[in-house]
N, C-alpha and C positions, 0 to 999 in steps of 0.2 A: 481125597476125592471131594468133592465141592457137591454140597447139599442141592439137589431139586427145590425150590419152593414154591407153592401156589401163589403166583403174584395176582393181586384182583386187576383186572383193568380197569382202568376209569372212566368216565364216560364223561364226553366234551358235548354238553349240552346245545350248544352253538352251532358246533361242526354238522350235527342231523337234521335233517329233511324233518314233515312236521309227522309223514306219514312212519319214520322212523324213531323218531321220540316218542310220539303214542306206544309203541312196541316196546319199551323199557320200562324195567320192573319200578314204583316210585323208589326201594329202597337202595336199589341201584343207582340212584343219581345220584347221592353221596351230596347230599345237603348239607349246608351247616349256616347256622345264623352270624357265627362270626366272618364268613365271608360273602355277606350280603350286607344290604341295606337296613335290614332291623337287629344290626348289632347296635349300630350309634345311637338307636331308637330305643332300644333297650337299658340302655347306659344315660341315656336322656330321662327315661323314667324310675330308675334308679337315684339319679342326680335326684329329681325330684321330690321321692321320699326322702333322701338327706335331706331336702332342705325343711322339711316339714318334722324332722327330728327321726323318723319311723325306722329300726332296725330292719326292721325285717326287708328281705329282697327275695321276692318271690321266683323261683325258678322258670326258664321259660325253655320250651322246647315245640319243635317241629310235628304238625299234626296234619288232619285232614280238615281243619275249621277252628275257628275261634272258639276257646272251649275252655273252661276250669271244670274237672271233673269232680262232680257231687263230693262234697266235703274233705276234697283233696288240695292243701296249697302250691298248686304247679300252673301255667297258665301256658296253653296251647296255642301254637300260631299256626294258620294254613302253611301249609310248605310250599304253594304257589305265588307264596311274596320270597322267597328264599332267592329268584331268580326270574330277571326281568324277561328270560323266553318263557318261563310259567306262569307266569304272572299274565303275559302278552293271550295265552293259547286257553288261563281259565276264563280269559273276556270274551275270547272267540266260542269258546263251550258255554260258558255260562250266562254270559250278554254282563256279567259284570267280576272282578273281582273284590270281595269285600276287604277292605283296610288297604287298599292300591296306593293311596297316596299318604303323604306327608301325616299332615293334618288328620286325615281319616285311621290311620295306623294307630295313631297317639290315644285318637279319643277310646280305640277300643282297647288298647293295653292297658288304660288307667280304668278303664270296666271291669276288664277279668282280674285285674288288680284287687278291685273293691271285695269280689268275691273272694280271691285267694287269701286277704286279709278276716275277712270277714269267718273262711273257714279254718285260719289258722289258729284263727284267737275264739272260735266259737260264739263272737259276737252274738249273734243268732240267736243263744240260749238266754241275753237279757231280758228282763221283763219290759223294759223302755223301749228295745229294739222292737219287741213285738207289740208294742202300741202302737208305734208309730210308724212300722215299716209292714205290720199284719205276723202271722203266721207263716215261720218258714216252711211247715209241711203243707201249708196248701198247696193243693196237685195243681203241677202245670197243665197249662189247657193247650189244643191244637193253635187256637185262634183265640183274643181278649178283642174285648171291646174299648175303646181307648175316647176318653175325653180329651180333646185337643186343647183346650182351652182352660183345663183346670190347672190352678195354684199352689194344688196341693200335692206336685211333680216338678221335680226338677227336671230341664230340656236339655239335652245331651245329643244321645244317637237319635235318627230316624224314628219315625211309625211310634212315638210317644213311648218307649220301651222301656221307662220306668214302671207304666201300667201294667207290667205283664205279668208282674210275680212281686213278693215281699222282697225277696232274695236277687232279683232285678232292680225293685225301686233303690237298696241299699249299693246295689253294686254303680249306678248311675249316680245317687249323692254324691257316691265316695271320688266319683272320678271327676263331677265339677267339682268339689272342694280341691281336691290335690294339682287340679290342672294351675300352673303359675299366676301368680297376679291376685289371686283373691278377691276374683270383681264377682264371685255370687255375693259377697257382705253388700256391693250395691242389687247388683241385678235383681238377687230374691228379696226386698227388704218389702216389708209387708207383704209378703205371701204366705200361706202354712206351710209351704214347703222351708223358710229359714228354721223353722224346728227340727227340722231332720237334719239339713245343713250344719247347726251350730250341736245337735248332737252327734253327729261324726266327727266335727272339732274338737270335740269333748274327749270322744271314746278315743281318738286317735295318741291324744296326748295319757290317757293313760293306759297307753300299751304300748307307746312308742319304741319304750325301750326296753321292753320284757321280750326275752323270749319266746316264741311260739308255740302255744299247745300241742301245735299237731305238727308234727314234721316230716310227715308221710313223703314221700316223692315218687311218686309213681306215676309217669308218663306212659300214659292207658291213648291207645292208636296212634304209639310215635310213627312217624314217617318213615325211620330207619327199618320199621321190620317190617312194612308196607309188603307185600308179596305181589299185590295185583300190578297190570300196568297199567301205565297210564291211560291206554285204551279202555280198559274192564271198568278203570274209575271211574271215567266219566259216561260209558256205558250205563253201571249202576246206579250212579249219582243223575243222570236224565232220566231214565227209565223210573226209579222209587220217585222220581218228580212230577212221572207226567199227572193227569186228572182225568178221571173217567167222566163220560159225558153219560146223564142223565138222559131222560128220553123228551124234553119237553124242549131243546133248544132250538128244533127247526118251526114251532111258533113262536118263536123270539124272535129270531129271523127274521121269518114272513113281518113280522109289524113292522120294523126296522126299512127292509127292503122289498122289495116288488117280483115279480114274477113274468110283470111287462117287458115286452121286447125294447132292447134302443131305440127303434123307431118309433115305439110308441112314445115321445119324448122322457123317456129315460136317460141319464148324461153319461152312465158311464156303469160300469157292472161290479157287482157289490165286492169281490174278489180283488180286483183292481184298486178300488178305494180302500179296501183293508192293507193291500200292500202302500199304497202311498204315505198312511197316515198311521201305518202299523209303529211307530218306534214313539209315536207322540200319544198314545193308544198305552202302550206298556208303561210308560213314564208314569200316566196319569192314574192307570188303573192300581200300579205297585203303588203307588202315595197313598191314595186313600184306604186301598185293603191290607198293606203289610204285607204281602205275598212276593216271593223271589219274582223279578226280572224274568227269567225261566219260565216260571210255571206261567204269567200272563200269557208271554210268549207262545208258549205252547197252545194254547188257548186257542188267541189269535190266528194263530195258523192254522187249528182244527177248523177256526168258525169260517179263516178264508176257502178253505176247501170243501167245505159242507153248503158256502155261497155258489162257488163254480160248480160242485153236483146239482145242485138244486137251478141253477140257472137263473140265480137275483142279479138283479140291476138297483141302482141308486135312483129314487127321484121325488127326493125331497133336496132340500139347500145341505151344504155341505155340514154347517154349524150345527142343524139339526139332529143330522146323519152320525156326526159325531160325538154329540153330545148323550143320543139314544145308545149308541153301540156303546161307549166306556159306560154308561149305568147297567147295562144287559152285562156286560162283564164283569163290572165289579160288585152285580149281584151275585151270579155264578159262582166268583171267588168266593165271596163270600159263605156258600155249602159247602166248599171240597174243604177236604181234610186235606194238611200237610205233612206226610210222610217224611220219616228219618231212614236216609236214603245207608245210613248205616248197616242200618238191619238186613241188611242184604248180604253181608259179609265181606264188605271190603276190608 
């Protein structure tokens, strides 16, 4: 008699509607990095420590965000680059997917890289390291303040993300040093930042070829045991995003915008103007505050609906108008706290 077996079905990501893919579970989609686009990427960065001598190859697996988990050497990739319909649907949920492209992919795998090294070999505990890169247990903060223009950071990712941590600044040397070519020996040359540069050069050759301290592997919120669906994620993931409004914005407002009727030569109502110039608006305010795409966004939209309740109109010059709105916002930003949309239990 021929055995029953529970065969799993699989699930054809393509073949569903979007309101039907939201309805499956993530760990149900049966991900894998080998048959995606950051396998070659992977194998790209791999190549790379070969050529730079470094044994070690840091494990990579499928997550909910870019991630090396605190003192563990494994390095975590979103799962929504795993597959260009997820990839497609976290631009439509999120206004962006982080590591979407080529280029962008590389510079943050040679980051969690930096990390994954830096907690295999315990770098961290040098006394050199912490001269020069600070204290690794200094507590991370919600928000840093970031000097654009200082020498004593190497320029890598966005919003100056060297400044953000000890444990950041080393994870960003690490990955313009390893990225091909060796043009920081020109780019940083008389800057303080080559001190940090030529000491990752340093540490890297002597540990190239040593064994790793820590060989922990523990892939902490893999994608495969994901429960929630895709719906609840992104649920969770907007919702621990959005920002509560303070009680002082509808004087912000009013200076911005008017109260006068269009007829009263008013050109156009302050609603309208937030939608027109709302995506040049997010651009500019995420650049200078650091803050997701998202959460601007969100913003935006509270302030364009708090314009159409209140009944503002524009009637200053447009340059003005917009120049006043993006500082009122990325004042704003600049109070909220940014929530770890984690903590929610997805």
């Amino acid at each position: 008699m021929a055995k029953s077996r529970n065969v799993k079905k699989l699930i054809s990501i393509d073949d569903l509607a979007e309101e039907e893919l939201l309805n499956v579970r993530i760990r149900d989609l049966n991900l894998s990095i080998k048959d995606s686009v950051l396998d070659e990427r992977i194998v790209r960065l791999y190549r790379e420590l070969e050529e730079h001598g470094i044994h070690f190859r840091p494990p990579c697996y499928l997550t909910d965000e870019w991630l090396v988990p605190d003192g563990i050497p494994v390095v975590g990739i979103p799962f929504f680059l795993a597959h260009p319909r997820l990839t497609i649907l976290e631009k439509k949920k999120m206004l962006e997917a982080e590591g979407d492209t080529d280029a962008w992919c590389m510079q943050l795998l040679r980051h969690e890289t930096g990390h994954a090294i830096n907690y295999a070999y315990r770098l961290y505990r040098r006394t050199r390291w912490r001269e020069l890169f600070g204290p690794y247990t200094k507590p991370y903060l919600s928000t840093y303040t970031a000097q654009p223009y200082s020498r004593r950071y190497v320029i890598h990712l966005a919003d100056n993300y060297a400044q953000a941590h000890p444990d950041e600044d080393f994870a960003e040397t690490f990955a313009v040093w390893l990225a091909p070519g060796r043009a920081w020996e020109k780019k940083y040359q008389g800057w303080p930042a080559i001190k940090k540069l030529r000491y990752v050069d340093y540490l890297m050759s002597s540990v190239a070829a040593k064994p790793p301290e820590v060989t922990l592997n523990q892939p902490l919120w893999a994608a495969s045991r994901m429960r929630s669906t895709l719906r609840e994620y992104y649920t969770r993931k907007r919702q621990s995003l959005r920002e509560e409004f303070p009680g002082y914005y509808d004087p912000g407002l009013l200076r911005i915008f008017t109260t006068r009727s269009i007829k009263e030569k008013c050109r156009e109502s302050a609603a309208h103007f937030l939608s027109i110039h709302r995506r040049h608006i997010i651009n500019s305010v995420s650049m200078w505050t650091m803050q997701r795409k998202f959460d601007v966004d969100k913003m935006v939209r509270r302030l364009r609906q708090r314009c159409a309740d209140l009944g503002l109109n524009v009637y200053k010059s447009d340059a003005e108008t917009m120049f006043e709105t993006a500082a009122f916002i990325t004042a704003i930003m600049g109070k909220l706290k940014r929530f770890d949309w984690r903590s929610e239990g997805v």
